[in-house]
N, C-alpha and C positions, 0 to 999 in steps of 0.2 A: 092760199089763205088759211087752208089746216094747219100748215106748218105754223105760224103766227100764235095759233091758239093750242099748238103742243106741249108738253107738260115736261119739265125732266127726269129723264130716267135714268136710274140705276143700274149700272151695267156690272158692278162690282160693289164688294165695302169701299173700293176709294177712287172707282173710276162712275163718273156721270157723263151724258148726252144730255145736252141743253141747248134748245133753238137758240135761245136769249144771251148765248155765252160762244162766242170765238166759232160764230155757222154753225154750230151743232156738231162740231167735231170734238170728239171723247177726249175728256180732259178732267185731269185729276181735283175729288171735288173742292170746292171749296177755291179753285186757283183757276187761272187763264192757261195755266201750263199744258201744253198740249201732248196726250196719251204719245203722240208719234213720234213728238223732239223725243224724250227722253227713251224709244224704244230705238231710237236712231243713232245716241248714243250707247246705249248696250250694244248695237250690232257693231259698232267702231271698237269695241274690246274699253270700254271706259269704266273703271270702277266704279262702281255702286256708290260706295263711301264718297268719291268724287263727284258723281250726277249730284246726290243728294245736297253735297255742300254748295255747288254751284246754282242748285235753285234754292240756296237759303235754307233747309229744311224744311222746305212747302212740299216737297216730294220725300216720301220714305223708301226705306229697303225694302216693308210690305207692301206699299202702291209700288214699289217695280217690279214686285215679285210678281204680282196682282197681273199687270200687263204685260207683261214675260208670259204667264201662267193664258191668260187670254185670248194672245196675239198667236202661240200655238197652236191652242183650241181650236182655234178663227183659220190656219192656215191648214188643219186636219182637215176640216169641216170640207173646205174650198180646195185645195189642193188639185182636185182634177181642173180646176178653170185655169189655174196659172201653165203657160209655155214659151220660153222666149225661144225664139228660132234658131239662132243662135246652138243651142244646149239640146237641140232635138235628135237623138239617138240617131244615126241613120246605119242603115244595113252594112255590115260588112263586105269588101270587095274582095273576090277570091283572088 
């Protein structure tokens, strides 16, 4: 019931968290577009100049820089929680 009566917040100058907008998942403001699609295309190698054109200009080079800049931050922050098994060092066999 809290979450109903949550307020939005600012997470940047052009990234927002809003219960009332797309679950409360970060999303550039002003828009539905969601902070993840367009960081999902940066890690697919897509130019900038290209995200941008493909959401219309609803998305800018500074709100990707913005979420680029963030989504680091966020992975600095966290970094000890991520390990996929896969990628797990294991000891050298003599």
């Amino acid at each position: 019931m809290a979450r109903q009566n949550a307020k939005p917040r600012m997470i940047g100058r052009y990234i927002v968290v809003d219960p009332a907008v797309c679950h409360g998942q970060p999303t550039f403001r002003g828009t539905r577009i969601l902070v993840a699609d367009v960081l999902e295309q940066v890690s697919a190698g897509m130019a900038w100049e290209s995200i941008v054109g493909e959401w219309r200009q609803r998305v800018t080079k500074d709100a990707i820089a913005e979420a680029v800049r963030l989504a680091s931050q966020a992975f600095q922050d966290h970094a000890g929680q991520y390990a996929a098994a896969e990628y797990i060092l294991q000891p050298l066999r003599s």
